[in-house]
C-alpha positions as CSV (number, residue, x, y, z in Angstrom):
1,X,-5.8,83.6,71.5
2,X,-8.8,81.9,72.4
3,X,-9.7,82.6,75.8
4,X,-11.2,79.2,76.4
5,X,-8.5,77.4,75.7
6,X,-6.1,78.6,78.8
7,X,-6.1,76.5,82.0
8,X,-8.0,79.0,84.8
9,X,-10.9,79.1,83.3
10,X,-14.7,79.1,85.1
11,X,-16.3,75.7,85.4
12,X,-20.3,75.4,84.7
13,X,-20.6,73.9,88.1
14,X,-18.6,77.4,89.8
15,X,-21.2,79.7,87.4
16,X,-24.0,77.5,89.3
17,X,-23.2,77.9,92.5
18,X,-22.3,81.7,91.9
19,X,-25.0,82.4,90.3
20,X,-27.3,80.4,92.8
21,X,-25.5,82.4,95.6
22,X,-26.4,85.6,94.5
23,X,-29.8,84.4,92.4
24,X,-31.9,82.7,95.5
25,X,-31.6,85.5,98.0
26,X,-32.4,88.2,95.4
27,X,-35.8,86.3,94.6
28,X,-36.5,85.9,98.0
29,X,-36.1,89.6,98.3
30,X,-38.0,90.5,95.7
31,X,-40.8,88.0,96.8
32,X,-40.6,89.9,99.9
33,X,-41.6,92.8,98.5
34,X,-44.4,91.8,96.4
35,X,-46.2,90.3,99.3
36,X,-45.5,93.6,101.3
37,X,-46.8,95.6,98.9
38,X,-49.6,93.5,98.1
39,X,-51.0,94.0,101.4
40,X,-51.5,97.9,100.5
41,X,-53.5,97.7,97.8
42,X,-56.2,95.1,100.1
């Protein structure tokens, strides 16, 4: 069976969302803590 085909599937618009939900406060973390540790090697 082709999983695709079936009725409950993800839409690209849900993966966007999800993925932005969990994307832009990673990078903002991980920003964080490059300018953190950028100010120990000044």
């Amino acid at each position: 069976m082709d999983n695709d085909s079936n009725g409950g599937g993800t839409t690209p618009l849900e993966l966007v969302l999800a993925w932005g939900f969990v994307g832009i406060p990673l990078l903002w973390g991980v920003y964080g803590t490059l300018v953190n540790a950028l100010k120990l090697f000044q």
